[in-house]
C-alpha positions as a Markdown table, in Angstrom:
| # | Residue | x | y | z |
|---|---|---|---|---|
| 1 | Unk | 7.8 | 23.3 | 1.1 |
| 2 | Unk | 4.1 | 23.5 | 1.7 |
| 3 | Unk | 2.3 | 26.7 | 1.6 |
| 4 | Unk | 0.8 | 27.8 | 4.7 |
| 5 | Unk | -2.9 | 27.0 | 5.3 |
| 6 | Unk | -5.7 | 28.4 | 6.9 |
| 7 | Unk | -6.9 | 26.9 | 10.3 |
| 8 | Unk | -10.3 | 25.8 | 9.3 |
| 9 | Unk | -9.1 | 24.4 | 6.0 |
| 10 | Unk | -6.9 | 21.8 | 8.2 |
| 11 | Unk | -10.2 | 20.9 | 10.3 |
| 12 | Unk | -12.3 | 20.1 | 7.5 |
| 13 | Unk | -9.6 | 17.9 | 6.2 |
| 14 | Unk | -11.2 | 14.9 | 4.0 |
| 15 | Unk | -9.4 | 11.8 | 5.1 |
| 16 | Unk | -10.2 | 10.1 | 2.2 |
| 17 | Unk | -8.9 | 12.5 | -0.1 |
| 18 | Unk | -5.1 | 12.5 | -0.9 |
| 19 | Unk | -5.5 | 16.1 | -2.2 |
| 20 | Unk | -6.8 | 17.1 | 1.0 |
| 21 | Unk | -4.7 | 15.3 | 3.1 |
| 22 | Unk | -1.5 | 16.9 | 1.9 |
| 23 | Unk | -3.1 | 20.6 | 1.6 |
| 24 | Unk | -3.7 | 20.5 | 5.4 |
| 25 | Unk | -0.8 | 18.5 | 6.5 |
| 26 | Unk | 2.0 | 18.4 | 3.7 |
| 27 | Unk | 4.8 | 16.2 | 3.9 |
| 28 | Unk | 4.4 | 15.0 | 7.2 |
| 29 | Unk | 0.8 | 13.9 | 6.8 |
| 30 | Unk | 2.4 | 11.6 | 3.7 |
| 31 | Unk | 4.9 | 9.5 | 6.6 |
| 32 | Unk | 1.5 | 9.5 | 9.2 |
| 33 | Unk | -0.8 | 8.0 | 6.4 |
| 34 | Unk | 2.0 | 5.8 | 5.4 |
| 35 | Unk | 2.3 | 4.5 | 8.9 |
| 36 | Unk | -1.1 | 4.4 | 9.9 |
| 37 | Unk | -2.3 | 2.3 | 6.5 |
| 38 | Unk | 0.5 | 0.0 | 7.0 |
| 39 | Unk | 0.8 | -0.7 | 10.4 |
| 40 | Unk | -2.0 | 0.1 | 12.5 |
| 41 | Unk | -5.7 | -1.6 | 11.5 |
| 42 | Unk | -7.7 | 1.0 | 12.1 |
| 43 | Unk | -6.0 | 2.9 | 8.8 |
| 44 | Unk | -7.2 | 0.0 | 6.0 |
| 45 | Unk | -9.0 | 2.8 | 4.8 |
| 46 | Unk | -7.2 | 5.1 | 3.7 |
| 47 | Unk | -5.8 | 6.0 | 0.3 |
| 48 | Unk | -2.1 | 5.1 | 0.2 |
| 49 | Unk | -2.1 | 4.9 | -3.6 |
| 50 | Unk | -3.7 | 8.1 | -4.8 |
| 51 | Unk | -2.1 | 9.7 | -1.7 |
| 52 | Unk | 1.5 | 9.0 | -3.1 |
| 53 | Unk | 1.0 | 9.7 | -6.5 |
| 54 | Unk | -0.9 | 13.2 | -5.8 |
| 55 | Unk | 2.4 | 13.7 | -3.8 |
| 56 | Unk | 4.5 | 12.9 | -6.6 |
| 57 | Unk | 2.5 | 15.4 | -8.4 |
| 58 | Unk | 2.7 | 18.2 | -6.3 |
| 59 | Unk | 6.2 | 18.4 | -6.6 |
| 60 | Unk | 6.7 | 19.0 | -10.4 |
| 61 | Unk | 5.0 | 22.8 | -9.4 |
| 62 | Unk | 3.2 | 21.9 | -13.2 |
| 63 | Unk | -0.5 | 21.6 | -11.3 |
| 64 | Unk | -2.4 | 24.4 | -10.8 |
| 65 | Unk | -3.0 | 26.0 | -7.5 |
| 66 | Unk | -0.3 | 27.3 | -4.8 |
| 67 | Unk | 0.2 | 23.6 | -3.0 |
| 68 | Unk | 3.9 | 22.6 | -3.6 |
| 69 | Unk | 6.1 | 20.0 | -2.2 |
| 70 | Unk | 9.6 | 19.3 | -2.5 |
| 71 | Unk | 10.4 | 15.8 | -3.9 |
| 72 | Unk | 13.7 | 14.4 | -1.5 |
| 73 | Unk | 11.8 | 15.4 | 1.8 |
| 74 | Unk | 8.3 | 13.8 | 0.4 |
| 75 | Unk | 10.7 | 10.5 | -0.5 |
| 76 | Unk | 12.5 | 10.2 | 2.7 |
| 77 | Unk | 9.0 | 10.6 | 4.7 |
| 78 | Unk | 6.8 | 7.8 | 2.3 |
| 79 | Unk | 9.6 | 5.3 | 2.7 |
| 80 | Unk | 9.9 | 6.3 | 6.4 |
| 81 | Unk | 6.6 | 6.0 | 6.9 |
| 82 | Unk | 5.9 | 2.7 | 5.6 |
| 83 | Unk | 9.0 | 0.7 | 6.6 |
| 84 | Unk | 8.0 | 1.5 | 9.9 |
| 85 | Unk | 4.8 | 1.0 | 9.7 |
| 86 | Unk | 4.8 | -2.3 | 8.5 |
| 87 | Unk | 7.8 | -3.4 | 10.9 |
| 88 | Unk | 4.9 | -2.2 | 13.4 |
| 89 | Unk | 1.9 | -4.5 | 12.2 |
| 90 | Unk | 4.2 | -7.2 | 12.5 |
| 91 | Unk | 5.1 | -6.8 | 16.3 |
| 92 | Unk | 1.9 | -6.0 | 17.0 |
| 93 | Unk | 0.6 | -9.4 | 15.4 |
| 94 | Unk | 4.0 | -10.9 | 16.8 |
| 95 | Unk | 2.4 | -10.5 | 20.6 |
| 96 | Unk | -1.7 | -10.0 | 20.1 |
| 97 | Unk | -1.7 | -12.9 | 18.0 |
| 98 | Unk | -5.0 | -12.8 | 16.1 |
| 99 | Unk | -7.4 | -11.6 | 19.0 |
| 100 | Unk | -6.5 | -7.9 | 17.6 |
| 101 | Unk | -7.8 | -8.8 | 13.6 |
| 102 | Unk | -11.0 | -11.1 | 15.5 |
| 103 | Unk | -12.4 | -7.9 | 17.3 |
| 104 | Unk | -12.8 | -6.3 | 14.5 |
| 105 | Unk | -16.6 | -6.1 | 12.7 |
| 106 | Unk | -15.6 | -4.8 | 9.2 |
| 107 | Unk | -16.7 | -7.3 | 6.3 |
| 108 | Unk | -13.3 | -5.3 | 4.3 |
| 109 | Unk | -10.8 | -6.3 | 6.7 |
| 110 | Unk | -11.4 | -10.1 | 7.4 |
| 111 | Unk | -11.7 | -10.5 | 3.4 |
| 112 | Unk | -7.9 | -8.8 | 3.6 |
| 113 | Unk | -6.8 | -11.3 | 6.1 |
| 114 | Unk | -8.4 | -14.2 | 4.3 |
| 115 | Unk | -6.5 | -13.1 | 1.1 |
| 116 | Unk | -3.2 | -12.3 | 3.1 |
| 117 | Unk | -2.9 | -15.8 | 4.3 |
| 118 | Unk | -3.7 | -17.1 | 0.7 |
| 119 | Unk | -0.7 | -15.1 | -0.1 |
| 120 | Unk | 1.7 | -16.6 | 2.2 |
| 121 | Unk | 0.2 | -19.8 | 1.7 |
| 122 | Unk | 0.3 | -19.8 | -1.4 |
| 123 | Unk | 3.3 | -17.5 | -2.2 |
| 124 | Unk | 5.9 | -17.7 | 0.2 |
| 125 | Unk | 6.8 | -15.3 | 2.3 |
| 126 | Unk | 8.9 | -13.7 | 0.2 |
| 127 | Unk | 7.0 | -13.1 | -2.9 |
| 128 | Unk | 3.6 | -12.3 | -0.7 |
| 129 | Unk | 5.2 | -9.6 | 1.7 |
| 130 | Unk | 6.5 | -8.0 | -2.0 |
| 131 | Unk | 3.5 | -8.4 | -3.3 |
| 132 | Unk | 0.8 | -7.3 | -0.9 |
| 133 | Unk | 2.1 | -3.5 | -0.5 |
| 134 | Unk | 0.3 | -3.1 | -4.1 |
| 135 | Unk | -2.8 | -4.4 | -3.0 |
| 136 | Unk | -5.2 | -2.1 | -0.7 |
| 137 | Unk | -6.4 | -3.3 | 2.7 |
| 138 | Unk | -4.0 | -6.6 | 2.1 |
| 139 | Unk | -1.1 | -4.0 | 2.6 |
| 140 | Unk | -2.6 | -3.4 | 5.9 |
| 141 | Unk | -3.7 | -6.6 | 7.1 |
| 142 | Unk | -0.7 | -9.0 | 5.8 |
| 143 | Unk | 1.6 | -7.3 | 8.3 |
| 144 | Unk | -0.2 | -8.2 | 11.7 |
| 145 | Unk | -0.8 | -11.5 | 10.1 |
| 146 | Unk | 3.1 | -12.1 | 9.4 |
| 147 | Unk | 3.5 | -11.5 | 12.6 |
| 148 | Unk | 0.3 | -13.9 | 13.8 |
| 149 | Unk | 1.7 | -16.7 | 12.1 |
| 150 | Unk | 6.0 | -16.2 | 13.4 |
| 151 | Unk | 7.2 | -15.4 | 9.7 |
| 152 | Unk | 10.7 | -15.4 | 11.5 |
| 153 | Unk | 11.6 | -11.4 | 11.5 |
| 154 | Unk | 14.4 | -11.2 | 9.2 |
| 155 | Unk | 12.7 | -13.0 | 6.7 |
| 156 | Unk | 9.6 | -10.2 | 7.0 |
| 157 | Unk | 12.0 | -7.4 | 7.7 |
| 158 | Unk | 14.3 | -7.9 | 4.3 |
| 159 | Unk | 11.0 | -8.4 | 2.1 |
| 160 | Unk | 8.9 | -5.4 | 3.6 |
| 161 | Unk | 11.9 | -3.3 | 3.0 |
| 162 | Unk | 12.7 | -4.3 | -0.4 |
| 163 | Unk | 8.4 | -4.2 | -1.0 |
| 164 | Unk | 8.2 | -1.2 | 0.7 |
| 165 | Unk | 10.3 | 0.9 | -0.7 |
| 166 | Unk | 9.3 | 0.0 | -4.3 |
| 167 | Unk | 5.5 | 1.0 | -3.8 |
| 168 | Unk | 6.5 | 4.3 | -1.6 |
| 169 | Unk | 9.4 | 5.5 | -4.1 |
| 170 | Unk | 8.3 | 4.2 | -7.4 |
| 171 | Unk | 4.6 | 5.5 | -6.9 |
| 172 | Unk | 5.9 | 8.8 | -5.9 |
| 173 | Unk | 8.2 | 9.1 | -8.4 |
| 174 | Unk | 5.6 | 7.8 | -10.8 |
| 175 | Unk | 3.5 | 10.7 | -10.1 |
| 176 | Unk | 6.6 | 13.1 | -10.0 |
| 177 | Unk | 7.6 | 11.6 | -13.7 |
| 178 | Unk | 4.2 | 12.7 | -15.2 |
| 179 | Unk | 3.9 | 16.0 | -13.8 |
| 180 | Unk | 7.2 | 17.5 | -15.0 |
| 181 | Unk | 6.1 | 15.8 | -18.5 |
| 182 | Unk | 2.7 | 16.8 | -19.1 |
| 183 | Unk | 1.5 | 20.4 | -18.3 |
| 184 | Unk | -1.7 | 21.2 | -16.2 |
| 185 | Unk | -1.3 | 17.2 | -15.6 |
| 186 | Unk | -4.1 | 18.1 | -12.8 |
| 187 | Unk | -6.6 | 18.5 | -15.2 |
| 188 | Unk | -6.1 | 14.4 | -15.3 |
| 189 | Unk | -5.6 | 13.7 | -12.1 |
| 190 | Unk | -8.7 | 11.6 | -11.1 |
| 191 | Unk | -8.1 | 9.5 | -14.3 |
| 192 | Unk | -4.3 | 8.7 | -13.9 |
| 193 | Unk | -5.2 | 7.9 | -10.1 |
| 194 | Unk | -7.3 | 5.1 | -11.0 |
| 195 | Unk | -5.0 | 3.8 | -13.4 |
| 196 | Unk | -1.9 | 4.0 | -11.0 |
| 197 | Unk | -4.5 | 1.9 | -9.0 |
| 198 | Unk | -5.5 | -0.6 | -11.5 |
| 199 | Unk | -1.7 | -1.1 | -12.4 |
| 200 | Unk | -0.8 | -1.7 | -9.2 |
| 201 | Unk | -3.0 | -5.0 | -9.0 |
| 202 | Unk | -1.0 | -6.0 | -12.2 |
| 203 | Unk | 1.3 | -8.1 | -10.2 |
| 204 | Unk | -0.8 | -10.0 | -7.9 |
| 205 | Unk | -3.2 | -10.7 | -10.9 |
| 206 | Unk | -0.2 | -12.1 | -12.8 |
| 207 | Unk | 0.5 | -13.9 | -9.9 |
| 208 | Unk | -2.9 | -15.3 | -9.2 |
| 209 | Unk | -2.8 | -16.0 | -13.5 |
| 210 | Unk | -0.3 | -18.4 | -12.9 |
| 211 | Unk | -0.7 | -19.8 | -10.2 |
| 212 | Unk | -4.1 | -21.4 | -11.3 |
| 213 | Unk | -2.6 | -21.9 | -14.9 |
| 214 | Unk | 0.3 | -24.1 | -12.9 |
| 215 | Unk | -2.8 | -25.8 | -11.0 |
| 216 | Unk | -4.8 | -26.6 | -14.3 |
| 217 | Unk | -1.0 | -27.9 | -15.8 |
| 218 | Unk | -0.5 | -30.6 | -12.4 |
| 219 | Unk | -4.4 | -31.5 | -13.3 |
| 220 | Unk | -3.5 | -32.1 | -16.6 |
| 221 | Unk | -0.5 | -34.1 | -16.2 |
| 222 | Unk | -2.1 | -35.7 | -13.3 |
| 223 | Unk | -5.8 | -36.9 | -13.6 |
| 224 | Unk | -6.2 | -39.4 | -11.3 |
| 225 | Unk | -4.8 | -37.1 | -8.1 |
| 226 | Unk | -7.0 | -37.2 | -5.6 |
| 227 | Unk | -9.6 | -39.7 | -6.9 |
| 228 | Unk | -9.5 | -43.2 | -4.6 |
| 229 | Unk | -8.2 | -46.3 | -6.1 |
């Protein structure tokens, strides 16, 4: 349960900040954020990672401060949230096509698109729909972009489940795990954000490792490919 908060304290909500977020709106803002980040463009922005983990957090009642929430709701609502959210993005690419991601201005977003298709390209569907829920903006954009290029909907509907529920769960639980271990773990919180951050790259990096060290292998054992007889 969430304690109740004042009225102005929920209009001078930061957006940006997962601590804020869940102060004014509690459990319910974690399945909004969750749904708007994954399936709707216009939420690239905000911070699905910190925001889960903080969550997480919250619910060991070890951080200082009268916010408390209670784990099985929070777990139902961030898996809610973005299963549906992504199973969104993907009809909404299904039928706009890619007229909705080329209206959009933002330098951010159409450098996620150009690495979402790298993924699938380069991936499979499989591995890249997994993959891209650990990887900010690309979580967003890859979804409308499934949908863009007819990744046939069981295919995208198995693999952003099974994706999905890995980064809600395991980064909530992450943050649940080192709050009932360490006392006055708020007192770290910034820190062990960014690192819950940084280690969620860790996968795409070790895919991107080697993929290039598989390239530099079919070089290797293959000189001449490519060059004209």
């Amino acid at each position: 349960m969430t304690a109740p908060i004042p009225a102005a304290s929920q209009l001078a909500v930061n957006v940006l900040d997962a601590h804020s977020l869940l102060a004014a709106f509690g459990v319910l803002g974690v399945a909004v954020v969750m749904f708007a980040e994954t399936g709707l463009l216009v939420g690239f922005f905000l911070p699905g990672d910190s925001l889960l983990f903080t969550a997480g957090l919250l619910c060991t009642g070890s951080a200082q401060g009268t916010l408390h929430l209670s784990l099985g709701p929070l777990l139902v609502a961030a898996a809610a949230g973005a299963l549906a959210g992504a199973q969104c993005g993907y009809l909404l690419g299904r039928k706009a096509g890619g007229a909705l991601l080329a209206r959009s201005r933002s330098p951010r977003l159409h450098e996620g698109v150009r690495r979402a298709e790298e993924l699938l390209e380069g991936y499979g569907y499989a591995k890249a729909i997994v993959l891209a829920r650990f990887v900010p903006v690309v979580r967003t954009v890859l979804n409308p972009v499934a949908g863009a290029l007819e990744v046939p909907v069981r295919t995208f509907t198995l693999w952003q489940a099974v994706g999905g529920l890995v980064w809600s769960v395991g980064l909530t639980l992450a943050g649940y795990a080192l709050g009932s271990s360490i006392p006055d773990v708020d007192r770290y919180l910034l820190p062990l954000v960014a690192l819950i951050v940084v280690v969620s790259l860790v996968p795409l990096v070790a895919e991107v490792y080697r993929g290039r060290r598989a390239a530099r292998a079919d070089r290797a054992h293959h000189p001449r490919a490519g060059r004209g007889k």
